[in-house]
C-alpha positions as CSV (number, residue, x, y, z in Angstrom):
1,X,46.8,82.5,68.1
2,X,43.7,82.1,65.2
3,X,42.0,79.8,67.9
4,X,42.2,82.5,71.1
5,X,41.2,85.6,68.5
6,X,38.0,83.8,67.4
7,X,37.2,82.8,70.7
8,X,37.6,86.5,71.8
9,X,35.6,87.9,69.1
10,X,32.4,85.7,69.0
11,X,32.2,86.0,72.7
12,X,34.0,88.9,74.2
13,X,33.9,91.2,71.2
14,X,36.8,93.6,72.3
15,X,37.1,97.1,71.4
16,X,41.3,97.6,70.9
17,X,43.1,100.4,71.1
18,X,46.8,101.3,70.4
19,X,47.0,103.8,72.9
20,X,44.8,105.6,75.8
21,X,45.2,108.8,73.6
22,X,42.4,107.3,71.9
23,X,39.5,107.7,74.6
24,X,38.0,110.5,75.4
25,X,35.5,111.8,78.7
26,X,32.7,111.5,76.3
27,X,33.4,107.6,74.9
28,X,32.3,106.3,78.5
29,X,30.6,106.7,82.1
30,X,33.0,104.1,84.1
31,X,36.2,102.8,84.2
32,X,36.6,99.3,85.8
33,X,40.7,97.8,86.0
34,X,41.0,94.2,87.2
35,X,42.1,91.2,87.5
36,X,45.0,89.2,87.2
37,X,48.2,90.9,88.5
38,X,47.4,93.9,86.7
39,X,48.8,95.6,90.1
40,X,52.2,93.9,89.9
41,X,54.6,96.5,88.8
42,X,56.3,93.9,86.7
43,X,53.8,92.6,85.0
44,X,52.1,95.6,83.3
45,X,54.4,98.3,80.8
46,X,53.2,101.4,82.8
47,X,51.4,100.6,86.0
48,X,49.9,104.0,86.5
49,X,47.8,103.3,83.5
50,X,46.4,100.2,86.3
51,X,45.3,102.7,88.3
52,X,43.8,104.8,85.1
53,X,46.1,107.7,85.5
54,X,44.6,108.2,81.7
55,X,41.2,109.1,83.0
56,X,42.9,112.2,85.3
57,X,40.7,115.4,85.6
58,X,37.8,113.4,83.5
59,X,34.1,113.3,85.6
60,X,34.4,109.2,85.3
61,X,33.5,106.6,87.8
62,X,36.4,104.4,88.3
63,X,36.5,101.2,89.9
64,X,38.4,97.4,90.8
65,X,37.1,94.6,90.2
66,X,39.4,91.8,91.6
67,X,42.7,93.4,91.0
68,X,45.5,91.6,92.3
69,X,49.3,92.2,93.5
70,X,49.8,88.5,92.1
71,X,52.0,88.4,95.6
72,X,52.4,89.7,99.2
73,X,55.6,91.1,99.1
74,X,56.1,94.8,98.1
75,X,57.2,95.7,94.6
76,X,56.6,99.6,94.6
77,X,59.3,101.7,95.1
78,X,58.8,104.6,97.9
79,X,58.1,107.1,94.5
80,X,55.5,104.8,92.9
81,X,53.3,104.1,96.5
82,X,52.5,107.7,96.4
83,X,51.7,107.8,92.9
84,X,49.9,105.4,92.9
85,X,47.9,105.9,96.5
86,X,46.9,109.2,95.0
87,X,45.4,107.8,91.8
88,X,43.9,105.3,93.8
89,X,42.3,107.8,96.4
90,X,39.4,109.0,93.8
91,X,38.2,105.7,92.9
92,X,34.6,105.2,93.7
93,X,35.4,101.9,94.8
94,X,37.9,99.3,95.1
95,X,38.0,95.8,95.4
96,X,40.8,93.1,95.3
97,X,41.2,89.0,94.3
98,X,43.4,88.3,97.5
99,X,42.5,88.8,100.9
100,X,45.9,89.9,101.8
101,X,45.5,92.6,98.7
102,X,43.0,94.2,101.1
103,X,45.9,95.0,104.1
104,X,47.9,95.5,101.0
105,X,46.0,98.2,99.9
106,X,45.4,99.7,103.4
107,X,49.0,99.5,104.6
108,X,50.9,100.5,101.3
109,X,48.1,102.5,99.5
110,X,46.5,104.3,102.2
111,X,43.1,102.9,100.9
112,X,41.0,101.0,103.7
113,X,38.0,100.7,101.9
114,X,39.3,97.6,99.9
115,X,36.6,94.6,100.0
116,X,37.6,91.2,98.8
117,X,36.0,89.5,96.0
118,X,35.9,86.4,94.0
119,X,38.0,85.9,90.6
120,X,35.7,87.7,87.2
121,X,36.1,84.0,85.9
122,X,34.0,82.3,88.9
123,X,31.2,85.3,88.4
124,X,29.5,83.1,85.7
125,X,28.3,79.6,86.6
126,X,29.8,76.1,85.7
127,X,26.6,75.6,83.3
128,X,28.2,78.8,81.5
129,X,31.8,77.0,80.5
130,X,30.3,74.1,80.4
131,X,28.1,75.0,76.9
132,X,30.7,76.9,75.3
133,X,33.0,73.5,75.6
134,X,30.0,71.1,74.8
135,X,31.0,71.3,70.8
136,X,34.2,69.6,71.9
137,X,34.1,65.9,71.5
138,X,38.0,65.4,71.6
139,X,37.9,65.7,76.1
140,X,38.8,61.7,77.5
141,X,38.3,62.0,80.9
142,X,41.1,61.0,83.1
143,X,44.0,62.7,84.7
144,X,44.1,66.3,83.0
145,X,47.2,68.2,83.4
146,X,48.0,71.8,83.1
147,X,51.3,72.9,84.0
148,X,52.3,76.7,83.3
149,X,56.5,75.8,84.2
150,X,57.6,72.3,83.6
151,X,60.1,70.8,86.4
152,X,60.8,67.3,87.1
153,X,59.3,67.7,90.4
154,X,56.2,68.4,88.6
155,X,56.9,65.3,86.4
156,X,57.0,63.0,88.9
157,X,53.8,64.2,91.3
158,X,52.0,63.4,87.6
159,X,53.7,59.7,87.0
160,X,52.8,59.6,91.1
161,X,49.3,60.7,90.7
162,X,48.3,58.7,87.5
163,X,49.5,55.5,89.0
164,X,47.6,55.6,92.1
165,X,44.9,56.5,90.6
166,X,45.5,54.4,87.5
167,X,44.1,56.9,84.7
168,X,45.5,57.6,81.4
169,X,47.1,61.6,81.6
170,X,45.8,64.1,79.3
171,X,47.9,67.3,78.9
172,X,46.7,70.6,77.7
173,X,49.5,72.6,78.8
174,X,50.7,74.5,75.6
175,X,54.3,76.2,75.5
176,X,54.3,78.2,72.3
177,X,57.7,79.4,72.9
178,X,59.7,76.5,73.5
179,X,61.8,75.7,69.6
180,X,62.9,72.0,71.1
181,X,58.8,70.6,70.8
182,X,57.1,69.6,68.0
183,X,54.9,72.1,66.7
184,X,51.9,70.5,67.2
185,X,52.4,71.1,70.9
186,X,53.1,74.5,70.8
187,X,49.5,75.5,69.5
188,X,47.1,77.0,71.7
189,X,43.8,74.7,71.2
190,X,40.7,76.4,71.2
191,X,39.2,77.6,74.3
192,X,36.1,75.0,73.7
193,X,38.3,72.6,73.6
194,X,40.4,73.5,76.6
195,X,37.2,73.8,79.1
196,X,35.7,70.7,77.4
197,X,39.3,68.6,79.1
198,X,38.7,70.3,82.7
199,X,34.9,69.9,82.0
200,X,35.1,65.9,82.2
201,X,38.5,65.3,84.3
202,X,38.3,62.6,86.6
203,X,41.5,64.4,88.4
204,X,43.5,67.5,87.5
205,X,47.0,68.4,88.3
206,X,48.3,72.1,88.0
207,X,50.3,75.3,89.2
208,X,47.6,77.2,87.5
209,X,45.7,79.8,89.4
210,X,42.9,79.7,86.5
211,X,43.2,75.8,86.6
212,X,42.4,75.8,90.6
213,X,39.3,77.8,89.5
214,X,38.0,75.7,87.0
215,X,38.4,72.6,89.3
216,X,36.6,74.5,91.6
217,X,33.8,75.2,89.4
218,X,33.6,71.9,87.7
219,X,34.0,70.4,91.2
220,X,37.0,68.6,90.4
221,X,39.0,66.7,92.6
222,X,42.8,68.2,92.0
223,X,46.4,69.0,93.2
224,X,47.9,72.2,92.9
225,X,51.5,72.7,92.8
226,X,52.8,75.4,94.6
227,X,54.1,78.8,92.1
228,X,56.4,80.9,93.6
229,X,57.3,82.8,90.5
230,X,54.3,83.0,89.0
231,X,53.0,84.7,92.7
232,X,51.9,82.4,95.6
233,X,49.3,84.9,97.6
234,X,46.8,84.6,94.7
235,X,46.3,80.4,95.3
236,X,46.6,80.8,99.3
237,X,44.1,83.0,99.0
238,X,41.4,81.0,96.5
239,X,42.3,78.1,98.3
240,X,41.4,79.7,101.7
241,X,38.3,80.5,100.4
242,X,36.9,77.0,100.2
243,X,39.1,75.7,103.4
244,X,41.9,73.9,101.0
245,X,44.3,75.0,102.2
């Protein structure tokens, strides 16, 4: 969307390629891959360009930073695990988002020097998000709500959780793709806006890895509901961090 582009140039200020073909030895010194499920097979168009297969025979450093599986269960076919373990052999180091992405690594990858980390988003403090969303004035307070995969299970713990708690529900959930809602809510808002509703929640509900994180860092009180598609290890895993489980 115009909102997500603007945000990503004024503070990310990407450079984009169409193709690896385009980098050469000379255009950099390191290579760092990470985070979210960039190591899940289905996820990604070519998975050996994960594991930067382009920077082969190139005197690069290459690193993980917080890569993730996205799940515990194995994906890679017996062909792929020894691609991949090879490409993975000369990195200079490796890290992962999920503690069980470090047995992963060790037991499918042959790689035991996997360390785990925290997610690139918690790497910057609270203070951080919290001035890019402060020119936002639209955020209410209240029960926030970000759900990635409406259900009416999902429905419910909301109508559940507002009335015990007795707060008016604020949803920034966006689905862009679904025809049968008004347009309106099928814009993504701008990312000041979005931090500015997690910023002052009283309460959040979601099945949102990223949302966990923000109520995390905005010490939030919140519910998460489980995700199995969307990959279960990665929320075990944050939440077992902090003892949430």
């Amino acid at each position: 969307s115009f909102e997500i582009s603007r945000f990503t140039s004024e503070y990310i200020k990407p450079r984009v390629l169409k193709s690896y073909s385009e980098l050469s030895q000379s255009d950099f010194d390191a290579y760092v891959v990470g985070s979210d499920q960039v190591w899940r097979p289905e996820y990604i168009n070519d998975i050996h360009d994960a594991f930067l297969k382009f920077t082969q025979g190139w005197n690069v450093r290459r690193l993980s930073y917080a890569a993730s599986f996205g799940t515990d269960a194995l994906e890679y076919d017996y062909t792929l695990l020894e691609e991949c373990s090879q490409l993975l052999s000369v990195f200079d180091a490796v890290s992962v988002r999920e503690a069980s992405g470090v047995r992963m690594c060790d037991e499918w990858l042959d790689c035991d020097r996997a360390v785990h980390v925290l997610d690139p988003v918690m790497m910057l403090p609270a203070e951080h998000y919290r001035s890019i969303s402060a020119s936002d004035k639209s955020a209410k307070g209240g029960l926030v709500t970000y759900i990635l995969d409406r259900s009416a299970a999902k429905a419910n713990i909301i109508t559940s959780v507002a009335g015990k708690l007795d707060m008016e529900v604020h949803d920034v959930s966006v689905y862009p793709k679904d025809r049968s809602i008004p347009l309106k809510d099928r814009t993504v808002p701008c990312m000041e806006s979005w931090l500015s509703a997690f910023a002052h929640a009283e309460f959040v509900v979601t099945d949102s890895f990223h949302g966990c994180v923000l109520c995390l860092l905005f010490h939030k009180p919140f519910f998460v509901v489980g995700n199995k598609a969307r990959g279960m290890a990665r929320i075990d895993s944050l939440l077992g961090m902090f003892g949430l489980e």
